[in-house]
N, C-alpha and C positions, 0 to 999 in steps of 0.2 A: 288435682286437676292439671290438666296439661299447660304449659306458657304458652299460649296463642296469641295472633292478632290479627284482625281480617285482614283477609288477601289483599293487594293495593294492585293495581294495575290499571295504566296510565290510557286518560280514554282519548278521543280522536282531538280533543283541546291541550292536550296534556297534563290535563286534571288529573287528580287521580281519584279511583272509585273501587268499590267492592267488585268479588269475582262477579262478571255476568257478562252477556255477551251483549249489552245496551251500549257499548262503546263503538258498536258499528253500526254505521250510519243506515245498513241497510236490514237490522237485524235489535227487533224490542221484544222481549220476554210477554209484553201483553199484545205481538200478536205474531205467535211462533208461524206462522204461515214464510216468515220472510225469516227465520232462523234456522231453518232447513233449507235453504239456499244456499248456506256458506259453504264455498269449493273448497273444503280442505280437509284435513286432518288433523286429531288434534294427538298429541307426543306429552304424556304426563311420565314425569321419572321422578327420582327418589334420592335429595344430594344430602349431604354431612361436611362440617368441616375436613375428612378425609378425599374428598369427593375430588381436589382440586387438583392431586395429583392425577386424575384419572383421565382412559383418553376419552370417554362421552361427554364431561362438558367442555372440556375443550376444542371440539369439533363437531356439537352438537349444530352447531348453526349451519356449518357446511353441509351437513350431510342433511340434516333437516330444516331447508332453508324459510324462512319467514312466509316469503309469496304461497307455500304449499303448506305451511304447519302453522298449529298454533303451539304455544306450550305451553305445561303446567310445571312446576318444578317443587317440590312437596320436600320438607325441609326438616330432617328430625333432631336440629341441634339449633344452636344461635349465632351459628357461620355468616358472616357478611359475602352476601357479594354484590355489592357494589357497584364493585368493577367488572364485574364482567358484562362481557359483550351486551349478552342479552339482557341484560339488565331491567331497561327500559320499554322493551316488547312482551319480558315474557310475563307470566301471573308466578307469585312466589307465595305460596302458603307456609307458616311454618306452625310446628305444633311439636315439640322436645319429647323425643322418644316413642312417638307413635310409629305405628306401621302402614302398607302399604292401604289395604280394603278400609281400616277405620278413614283414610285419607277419601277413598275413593266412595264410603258411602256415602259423608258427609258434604264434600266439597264438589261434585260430580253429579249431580242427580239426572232421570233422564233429558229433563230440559236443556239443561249443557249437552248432554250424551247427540241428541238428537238433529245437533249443529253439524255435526262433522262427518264425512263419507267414514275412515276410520278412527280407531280407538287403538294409540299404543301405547303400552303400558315396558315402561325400561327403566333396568333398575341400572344403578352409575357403576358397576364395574363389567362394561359389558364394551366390545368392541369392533365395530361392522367391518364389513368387508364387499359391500353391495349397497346400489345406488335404491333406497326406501322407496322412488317412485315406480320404479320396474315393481318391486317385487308389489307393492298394489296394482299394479295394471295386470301382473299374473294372475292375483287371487281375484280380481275383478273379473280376466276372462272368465277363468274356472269355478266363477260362483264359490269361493271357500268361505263360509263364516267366519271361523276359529283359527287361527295359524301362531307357527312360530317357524324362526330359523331353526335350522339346525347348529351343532355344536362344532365347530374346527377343535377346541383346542380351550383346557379348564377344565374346572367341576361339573362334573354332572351327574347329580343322585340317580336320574334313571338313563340307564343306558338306550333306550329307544330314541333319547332326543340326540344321539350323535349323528354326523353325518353320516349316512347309508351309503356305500361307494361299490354294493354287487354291485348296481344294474347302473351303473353310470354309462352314457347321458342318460340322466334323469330327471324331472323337478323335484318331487316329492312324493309322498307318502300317505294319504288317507288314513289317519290313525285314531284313537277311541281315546285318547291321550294326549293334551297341552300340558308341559311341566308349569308349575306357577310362576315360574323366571327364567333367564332376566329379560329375555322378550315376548310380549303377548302381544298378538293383531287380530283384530276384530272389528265385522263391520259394526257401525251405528246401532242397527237396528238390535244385535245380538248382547250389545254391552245394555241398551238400553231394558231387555229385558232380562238378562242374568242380574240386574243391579237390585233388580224388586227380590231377588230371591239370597241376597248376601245377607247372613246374618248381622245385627251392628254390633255384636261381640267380634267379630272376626276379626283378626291383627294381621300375619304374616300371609295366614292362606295356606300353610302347609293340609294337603291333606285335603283342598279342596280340588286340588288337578287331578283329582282321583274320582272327580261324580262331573265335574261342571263340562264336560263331554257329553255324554247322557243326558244331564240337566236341559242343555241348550238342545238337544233333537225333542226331547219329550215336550218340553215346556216353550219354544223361541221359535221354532221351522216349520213348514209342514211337512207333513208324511213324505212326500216326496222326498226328502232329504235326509230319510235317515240314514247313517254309517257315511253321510258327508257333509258332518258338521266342522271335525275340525282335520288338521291336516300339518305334517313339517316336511317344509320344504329344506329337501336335502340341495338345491341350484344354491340356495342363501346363506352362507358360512358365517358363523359372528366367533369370536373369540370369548371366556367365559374367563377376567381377569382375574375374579376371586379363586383362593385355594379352600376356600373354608366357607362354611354355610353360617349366614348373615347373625350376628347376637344378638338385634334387633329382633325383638317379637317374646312369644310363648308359644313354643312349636305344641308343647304339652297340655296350653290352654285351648287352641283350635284343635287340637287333638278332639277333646271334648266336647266342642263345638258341632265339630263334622257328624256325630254321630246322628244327627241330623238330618245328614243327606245320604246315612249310610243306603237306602233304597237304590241311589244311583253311582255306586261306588263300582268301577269295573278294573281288573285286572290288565294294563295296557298292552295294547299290539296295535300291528299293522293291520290295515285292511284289503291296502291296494293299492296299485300305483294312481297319480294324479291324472298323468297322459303317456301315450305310447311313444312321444317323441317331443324333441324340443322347440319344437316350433311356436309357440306360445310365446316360450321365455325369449326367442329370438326376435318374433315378432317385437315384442313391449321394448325388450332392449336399442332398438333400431327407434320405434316411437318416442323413447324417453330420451334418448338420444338426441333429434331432431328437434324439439319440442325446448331444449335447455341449452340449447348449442347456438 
């Protein structure tokens, strides 16, 4: 069995209590009407005693600042931290040697899921280069469920998730294809229903970026939306600091897992571009701008 211990995080007395979202004043589990009101998003990532030399939590607060995120921070070792920053705001789950979906079936369910405009899921060697409220007020214009940035610069097992630089100015891409890391965005509604369809065997997720495309237009959308569920925005550049794909997990064990969704297993490509011009991103950027300034 895994060394766990419920998650702590400090409520609006400074108590501290189990994860839930009963520490806001305006927001009780028995009567979600007023839990789907919370303006934010919520930012779950993945740290280790390695994690500290990294630049996401080091600048995790800057870039995803308290007034607009919540966070989760899901812990696969017995790393202190203490000290840092966030210390005090954020939720700290830990469980020694688990992976990302076991974290996210258990500790996440739609009632959580259901609080927050989005859902991002970041793993700690990952490095932005773009301001997170822009790029939700893009996928907010453009109605995208599913998204990722694209890749500058790192590993990247499939070559579709690099930045596309033919047709630049560009935003992005409509593709049939989210890789499972190290950035996933999605709204509410899309996490809240792909979560009923995660197996609870599932560890790392390898091998699930290969149906959960599919998955979400069949099973999450309506008709109207098909081939624009999910999308990579080539405008949003992140850096991919790992050289090597994560030891964490059993790529072999979900291997076996997936064949489960093999029905929704597609071949990835492109479908089409997002918009014919930048104005969108120009827009949001000028809005998010003003808005923090």
């Amino acid at each position: 069995m895994p060394n766990m211990y419920k998650p702590l995080v400090p409520d609006h007395d400074g108590n501290m209590s189990s994860l839930s979202l009963e520490r806001r004043h305006s927001c009780h589990l028995n009567n979600e009407h007023f839990c789907e009101s919370v303006n934010k998003s919520l930012v779950v990532s993945f740290w280790r005693e390695t994690s500290r030399d990294k630049w996401l939590p080091a600048n995790i607060l800057r870039f995803f600042p308290p007034n607009h995120f919540d966070h989760v921070i899901m812990l696969h070792d017995a790393s202190d931290w203490s000290n840092h920053p966030g210390f005090q705001t954020f939720i700290w789950i830990r469980a020694v040697n688990q992976v990302r979906f076991w974290y996210i079936k258990r500790f996440l369910p739609p009632q959580i899921l259901r609080a927050y405009r989005y859902i991002w899921i970041i793993d700690d060697d990952v490095k932005f280069t773009f301001d997170p409220l822009v790029y939700e007020c893009v996928i907010t214009q453009l109605k995208i469920p599913f998204s990722s940035p694209t890749r500058l610069t790192g590993v990247a097992y499939h070559s579709i998730t690099r930045q596309d630089n033919k047709s630049q100015p560009n935003i992005g891409r409509w593709t049939n294809f989210i890789e499972i890391g190290p950035v996933i965005v999605g709204q509410s509604n899309v996490w809240q229903c792909l979560w009923h369809y995660l197996l609870p065997t599932i560890g790392a997720g390898y091998g699930l970026d290969l149906a959960w495309c599919r998955m979400i237009e069949e099973l999450c959308l309506d008709v109207a939306q098909r081939l624009k569920a999910c999308a990579l925005l080539d405008i949003f550049g992140i850096h991919h600091e790992s050289k090597a794909l994560s030891g964490i997990g059993d790529p072999l064990n979900d291997a076996s897992v997936h064949k489960k969704y093999k029905t929704f297993s597609v071949k990835s490509k492109n479908i089409g571009l997002l918009a014919d011009n930048m104005q969108v991103f120009n827009i949001c950027s000028s809005q998010v701008e003003d808005m923090t300034s």
